[in-house]
Each structure stands twice: as C-alpha cells, then as structure tokens.
C-alpha positions, -999 to 999 in steps of 0.1 A, spaced: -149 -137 -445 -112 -146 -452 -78 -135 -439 -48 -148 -454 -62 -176 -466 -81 -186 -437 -118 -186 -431 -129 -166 -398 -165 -162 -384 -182 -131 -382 -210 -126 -362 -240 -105 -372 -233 -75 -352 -196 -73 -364 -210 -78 -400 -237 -48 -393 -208 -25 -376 -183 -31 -404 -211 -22 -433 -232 5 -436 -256 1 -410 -224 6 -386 -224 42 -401 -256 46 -389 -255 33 -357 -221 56 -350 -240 86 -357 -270 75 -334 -243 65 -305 -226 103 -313 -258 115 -308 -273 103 -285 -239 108 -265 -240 140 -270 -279 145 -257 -263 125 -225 -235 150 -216 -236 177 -195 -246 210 -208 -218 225 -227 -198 199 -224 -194 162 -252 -191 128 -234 -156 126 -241 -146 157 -220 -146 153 -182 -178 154 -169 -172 175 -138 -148 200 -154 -164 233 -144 -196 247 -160 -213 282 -167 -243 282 -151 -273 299 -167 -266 340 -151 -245 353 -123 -244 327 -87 -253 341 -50 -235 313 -42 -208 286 -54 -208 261 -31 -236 241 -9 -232 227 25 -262 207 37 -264 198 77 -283 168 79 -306 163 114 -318 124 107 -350 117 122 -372 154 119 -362 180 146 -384 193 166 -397 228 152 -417 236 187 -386 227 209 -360 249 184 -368 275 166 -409 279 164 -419 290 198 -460 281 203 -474 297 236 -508 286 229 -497 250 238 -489 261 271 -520 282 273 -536 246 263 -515 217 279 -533 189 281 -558 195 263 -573 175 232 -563 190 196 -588 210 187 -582 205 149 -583 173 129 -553 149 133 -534 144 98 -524 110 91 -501 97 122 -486 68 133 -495 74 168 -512 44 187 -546 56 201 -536 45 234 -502 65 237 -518 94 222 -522 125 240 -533 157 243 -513 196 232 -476 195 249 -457 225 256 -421 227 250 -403 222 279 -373 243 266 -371 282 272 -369 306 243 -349 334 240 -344 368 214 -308 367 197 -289 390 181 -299 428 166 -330 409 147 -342 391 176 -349 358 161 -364 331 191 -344 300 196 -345 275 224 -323 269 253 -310 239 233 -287 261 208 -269 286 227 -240 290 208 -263 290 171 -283 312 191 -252 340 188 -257 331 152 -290 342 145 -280 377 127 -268 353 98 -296 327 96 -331 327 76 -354 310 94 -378 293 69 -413 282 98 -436 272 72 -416 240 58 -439 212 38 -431 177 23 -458 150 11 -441 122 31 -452 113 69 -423 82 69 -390 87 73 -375 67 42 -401 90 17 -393 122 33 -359 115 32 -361 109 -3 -381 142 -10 -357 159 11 -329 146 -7 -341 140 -40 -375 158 -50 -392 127 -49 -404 100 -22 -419 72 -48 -394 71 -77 -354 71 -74 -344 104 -86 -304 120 -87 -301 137 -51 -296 176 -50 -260 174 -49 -257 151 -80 -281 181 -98 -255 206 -84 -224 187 -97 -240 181 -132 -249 219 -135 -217 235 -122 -188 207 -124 -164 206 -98 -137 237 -87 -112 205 -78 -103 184 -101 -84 162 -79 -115 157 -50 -152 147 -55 -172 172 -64 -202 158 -36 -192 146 -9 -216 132 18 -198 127 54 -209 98 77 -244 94 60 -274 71 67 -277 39 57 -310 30 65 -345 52 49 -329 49 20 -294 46 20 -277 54 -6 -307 67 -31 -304 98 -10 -272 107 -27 -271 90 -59 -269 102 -91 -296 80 -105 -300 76 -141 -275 110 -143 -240 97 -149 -221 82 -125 -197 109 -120 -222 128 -104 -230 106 -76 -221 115 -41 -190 103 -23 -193 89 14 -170 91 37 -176 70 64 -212 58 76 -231 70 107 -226 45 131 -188 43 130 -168 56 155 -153 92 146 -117 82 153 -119 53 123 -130 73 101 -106 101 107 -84 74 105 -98 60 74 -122 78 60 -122 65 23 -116 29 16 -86 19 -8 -73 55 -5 -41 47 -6 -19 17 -16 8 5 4 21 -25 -16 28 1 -54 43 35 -52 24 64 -74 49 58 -100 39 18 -102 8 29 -100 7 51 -125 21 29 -150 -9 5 -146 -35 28 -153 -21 43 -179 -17 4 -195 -55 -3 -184 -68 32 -201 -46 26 -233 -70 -10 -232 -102 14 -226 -95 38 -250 -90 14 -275 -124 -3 -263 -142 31 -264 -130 32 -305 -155 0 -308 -183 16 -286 -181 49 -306 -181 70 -274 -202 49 -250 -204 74 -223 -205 50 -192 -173 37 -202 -161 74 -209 -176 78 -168 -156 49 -158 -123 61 -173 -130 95 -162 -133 79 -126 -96 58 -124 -87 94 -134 -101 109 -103 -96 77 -82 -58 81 -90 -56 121 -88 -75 118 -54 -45 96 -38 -27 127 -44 -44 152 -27 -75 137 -3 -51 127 22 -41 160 30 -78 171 23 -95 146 50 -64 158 73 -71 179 103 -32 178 119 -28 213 104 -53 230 121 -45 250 157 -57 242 191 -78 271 189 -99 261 154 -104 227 167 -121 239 203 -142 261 182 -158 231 163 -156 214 197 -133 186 184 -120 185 222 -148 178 238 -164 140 234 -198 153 232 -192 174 204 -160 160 186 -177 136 161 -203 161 147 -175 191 154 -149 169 128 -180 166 100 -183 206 104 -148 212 104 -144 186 76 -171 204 57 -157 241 56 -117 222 46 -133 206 14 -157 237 1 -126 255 12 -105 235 -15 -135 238 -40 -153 207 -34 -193 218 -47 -216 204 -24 -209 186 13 -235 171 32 -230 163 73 -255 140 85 -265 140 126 -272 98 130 -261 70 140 -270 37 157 -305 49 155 -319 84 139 -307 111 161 -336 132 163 -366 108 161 -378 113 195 -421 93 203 -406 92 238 -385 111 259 -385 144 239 -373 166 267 -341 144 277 -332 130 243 -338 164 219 -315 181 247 -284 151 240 -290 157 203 -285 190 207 -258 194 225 -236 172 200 -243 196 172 -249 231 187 -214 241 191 -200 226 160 -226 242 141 -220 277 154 -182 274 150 -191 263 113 -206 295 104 -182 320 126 -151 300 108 -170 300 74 -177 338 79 -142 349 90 -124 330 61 -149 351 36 -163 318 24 -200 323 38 -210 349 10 -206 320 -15 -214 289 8 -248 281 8 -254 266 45 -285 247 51 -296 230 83 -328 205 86 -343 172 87 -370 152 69 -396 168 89 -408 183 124 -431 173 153 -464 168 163 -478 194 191 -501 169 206 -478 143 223 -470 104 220 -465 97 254 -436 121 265 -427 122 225 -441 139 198 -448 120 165 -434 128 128 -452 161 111 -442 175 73 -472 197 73 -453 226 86 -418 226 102 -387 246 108 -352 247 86 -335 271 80 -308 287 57 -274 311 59 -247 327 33 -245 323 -3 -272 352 -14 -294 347 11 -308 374 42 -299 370 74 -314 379 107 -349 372 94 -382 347 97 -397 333 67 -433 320 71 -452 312 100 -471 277 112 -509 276 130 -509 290 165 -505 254 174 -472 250 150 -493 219 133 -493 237 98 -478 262 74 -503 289 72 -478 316 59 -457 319 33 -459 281 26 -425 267 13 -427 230 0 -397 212 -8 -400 218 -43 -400 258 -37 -370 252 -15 -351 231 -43 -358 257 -66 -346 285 -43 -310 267 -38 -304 259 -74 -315 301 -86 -290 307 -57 -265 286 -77 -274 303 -106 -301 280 -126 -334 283 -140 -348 250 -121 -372 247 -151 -341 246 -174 -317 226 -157 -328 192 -172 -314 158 -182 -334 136 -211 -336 100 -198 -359 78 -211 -374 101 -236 -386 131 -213 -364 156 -197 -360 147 -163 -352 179 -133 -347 185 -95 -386 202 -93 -401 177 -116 -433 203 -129 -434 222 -94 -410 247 -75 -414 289 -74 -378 308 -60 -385 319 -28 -376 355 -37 -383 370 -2 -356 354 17 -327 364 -14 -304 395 -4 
C-alpha cells in the first residue's frame, strides 16, 4: 500500500481488519462482547454498576466468617451424649476415608466442653461461645452440613467455589457479577486477612468471570493486625503525586486505552482493565477512611474486643466487616488463620479449640448485636463455618477432618432465627436429617440474594458455567 508516495508494509491481519473480513470480525468481537457482560449490562459500561436481580432480595449484602481448618461440630454447636455414654469404645459404624494413622487411632471421644440452652429457643452451644451463645435467638443452625472433599485445599475450594477439582469464580465473585456493587468508589468483594495456603487465592477469584469480579484482600493471615491496620492495601496511596497529578496521568493513559479499545472493537478485558484504574483511582479517595477505625468510640471497639489482645485481630476483621457492608461493599469475607489453620486440631482438641475460640467468640457476638442495632442484619446475610467438622472417634487427643456431616450455621438477611436445621447420627459422624450439601447451601444464599441459582450463568468456553454447576435445591425451611 502507498502513502504519499511512499510504500508501507501491511501485514495480513491489518489487511483483513481494513477489508471486509474486518466487518465481520467487528460484529463477532460485538457479539461475543456482549455474550461476556454481565446481565443487563454491554462490556463497555462498568461492570459492577448495580444490577436487578431476578425478584425481590431477603438480603443485599453477604458477610462470610471464615473458621480455616473445619471446627469442631461435637465441641460447638452439635452436642452428642452417646459418645459419652460410649467413650472409649471402638466406632461401631464403618470408618469413611481418614487420614488417621492406625496407630494414633482411637476409639469414640466425648467433648470435653459443657453445653448449655440459650436464648427463648433454647438452641445448645458449648462453653466455648459464651457471648454467641446470647446470640442464639438470631442464628440458624444448619447440623446436617455435607461436602465431597476430606482435604483441606478441596474442601476449601468447594466451600468457596462449588467445586474442589476445577478452578471455578468463588461465591463472592457470583455475587458481585449478579448484583454489582452499592459503592462505586470500594470493591465490591472484599476478603480480609485470607489464606494463602489450600488454595490461596482460587478461593476468591473470579476465574474465567471478568476480572472485576475478583475478590480484594486486604492483608494475609499471618501478618500482624497492627500492619495491616496500618496498611491494609498496598499502593493505596501515593506520596510522591498529589490526586490532582495523579489524575492527570490517568486520564493521559485512558485517552491511549480508549484509543486502543477503537482497534480491539470492544475487547472486554481491556474494557476490565480501564474499568479497574477507574476504581484503583476512586478508591484512593474514599478506602482510607473506609479501612479507618479512629472514628469509632471506646465503647464499639470493646464490644468487638479490639482492646483486648486475644480478641483484637479477629474483633478489627468483624468490625471491619460491618464498616464496609455498612458503606455498601456486597460481600466481605473474615477468615480465622494464620501461621497455621486455626481450627485444625489431630492433637490437643480440648486446649487448642478453647484458644481458637476465645479469639473469635466475642468479636463475633459484637458483630451481630452492632449489625442488628444499626438495622443492617435484615439485609446482611451472616454466615459462619469452615471447610468441614470432626471425627467422633479420636486421633490421639484430636479428632480428624469429617465433611460427612458438620455444623455452620447462618443469621439475618431472610433467614429464621432461633432455630436447628438438620440433625447428624447419634454419633454426629453423618447427616441423617435434612441433609444440606454445599451445593444446597450455595443455592440457598444466592435465592436469598434474589437469583434463580439455575439462571444465574456465565457462557465460557461454549457452555454456561454457574455457582451449583447441575446440583443445588433452596433450602426453604430455614427462610423467614
């Protein structure tokens, strides 16, 4: 081809986009753009701007407390006097699959915890959660828990994602695709001091969904409270350019990316990425005061036990948690870790489930009393759990992993309090009652949220893709 004159090269892809076959390939881009953005909404628009969901919410925003390891459901909330009638003695059912050594197994273990009625429903808990024992009038204790994964990095996967063999968006990537964001100046999924082991960050990524919709962290488990209050996102702020300066440069590197997006005919990653700097910008604005704590009393911070060392780190997460759905932020996650899984107790169940605990028992409680008298529990979703429960026959003084019936359980955002869903063996081994798999539970929270699970979808790779894959019934028992 020639320009004044002048002979320039052309390649074959800038002859094919300048012809007709670049008329074609626009539309197919357009298209297939289109297929790719989230309901309602075209590529170009921002992809967390806030979303009709599919009929009338219980509840608007999730917050998910995390107990890494697999609490145990005999020691908390799933009292078993048969295995005090039977201490000792072998288990007389078969043994699922177990990573217990033969010669460190042993035979049924009571709980060595005390149980106690709560509240005007009279809900059991263990001496370990006093204060969430006051509570109980606004939980829904779910006994009959199931997963398909006996290791921690597949159940945490399930747990997090629906899936324990195939990276798959996390729950609150789903969430943030379906309903967008309330804040346009925050994430809308944030995930506070996750795990980075068992999976790391696959447990709140978006996967193939776009990137927007990936979970934010702020911090990682085994840092030290104090740094990450002190920085709790990385490149936050910038102390060398003032907002103005600042300012100025993206709007000069976005002038450069919309004239690139012109050439990719909508490429929606790119649109993602601009969409991000956007949000990375708007956040400098805002998040600072967000991830601030200095205006909150004396009297707010010793009800999340911020003044006490025991509780402060997992009291800040909690308190963390109700400032950012409190500012619109869609889904939070608090994760109980550290240097090694909090809750993950083969030895030593007695001494080491009592630390765990009491470093979240406290913060917890103050959670949902501060959620509840703010009016923000009706539409917060609160859910508390791990990756799985306990064995009843012990592993020296431990008990070993068990997803074939366990305890979480749920509060707020459209669901009853004061009640028991579900019910394990006499030796709290299975679910026998009201079985609830992960896949039913996933289903439960989005029909809270407002979607069809079977409707909320995502084509990728030529199949529609959703949370529940081809399983999950709503749970409609434990809905008010």
């Amino acid at each position: 081809m020639t320009r004044n004159g002048k002979i320039q090269s052309t390649s074959r892809r800038q002859l094919l986009r300048q012809t007709g076959l670049g008329f074609a390939a626009l539309g197919l881009d357009v298209l297939l753009a289109e297929q790719a953005a989230p309901r309602g909404a075209t590529a170009v628009e921002n992809p967390i701007a806030p979303k009709q969901p599919h009929f009338a919410p219980k509840a608007k925003n999730v917050i998910f407390l995390f107990m890494h390891g697999g609490p145990s459901h005999l020691d908390t909330f799933d009292p078993k006097p048969r295995l005090k009638a039977d201490a000792g003695k072998p288990m007389p059912i078969k043994k699922e699959v177990s990573f217990t050594p033969l010669d460190k197994l042993g035979g049924l273990m009571p709980s060595p915890f005390e149980f106690k009625q709560y509240g005007q429903c009279g809900t059991p808990v263990s001496s370990l959660f006093p204060n969430l024992g006051a509570c109980v009038d606004d939980l829904c204790v779910v006994r009959s828990m199931v997963g398909d994964a006996v290791d921690h990095g597949g159940a945490m996967l399930q747990l997090h994602t629906g899936a324990f063999n195939f990276t798959r968006p996390s729950l609150g990537s789903w969430v943030l695709y379906g309903l967008g964001s309330e804040n346009q100046n925050l994430p809308g999924f944030i995930t506070i001091k996750p795990t980075l082991w068992h999976g790391g960050g696959k447990n709140w990524s978006s996967a193939f969904l776009p990137s927007a919709y990936q979970g934010t962290p702020i911090g990682y488990a085994p840092m030290k409270v104090d740094d990450v209050r002190e920085k709790p996102i990385e490149h936050l702020t910038n102390e060398n350019l003032t907002s103005d300066q600042q300012r100025y440069e993206l709007d000069m590197l976005q002038k450069i990316n919309r004239r690139h997006a012109v050439d990719k005919a909508h490429d929606p990653e790119l649109e993602a990425r601009m969409q991000s700097l956007e949000l990375a910008f708007r956040m400098q604005m805002e998040a600072p005061e967000a991830l601030s704590t200095n205006d909150e009393s004396k009297a707010t911070e010793k009800l999340y036990g911020i003044d006490d060392p025991a509780t402060s780190d997992f009291g800040w997460q909690c308190l963390m948690a109700r400032r950012l759905v409190e500012r619109g932020v869609r889904f939070v996650q608090c994760t109980h870790s550290g240097h090694e899984e909090k809750w993950d107790h083969h030895r030593q169940v007695a001494r080491r489930h009592h630390a765990s605990a009491k470093e979240i028992d406290k913060p917890i409680a103050g959670l949902i009393q501060d959620l509840k008298a703010r009016g923000l529990l009706d539409d917060t979703l609160v859910m508390w759990g791990g990756e799985f429960g306990r064995t009843p026959y012990a592993e020296s003084d431990g008990r070993d992993h068990n997803p074939y019936g366990y305890t979480m359980w749920l509060s707020g955002g459209g669901v009853k309090g004061g009640m028991i869903h579900g019910a394990t063996d006499e030796f709290g081994y299975h679910a026998v009652e009201n079985r609830m798999h992960l896949h039913d539970l996933h289903a439960t929270i989005l029909h809270l949220l407002g979607f069809d699970h079977e409707r909320l979808t995502y084509r990728f790779d030529g199949r529609d893709f959703r949370l529940t894959d081809v399983h999950g019934t709503v749970v409609s028992d434990i809905l008010a």
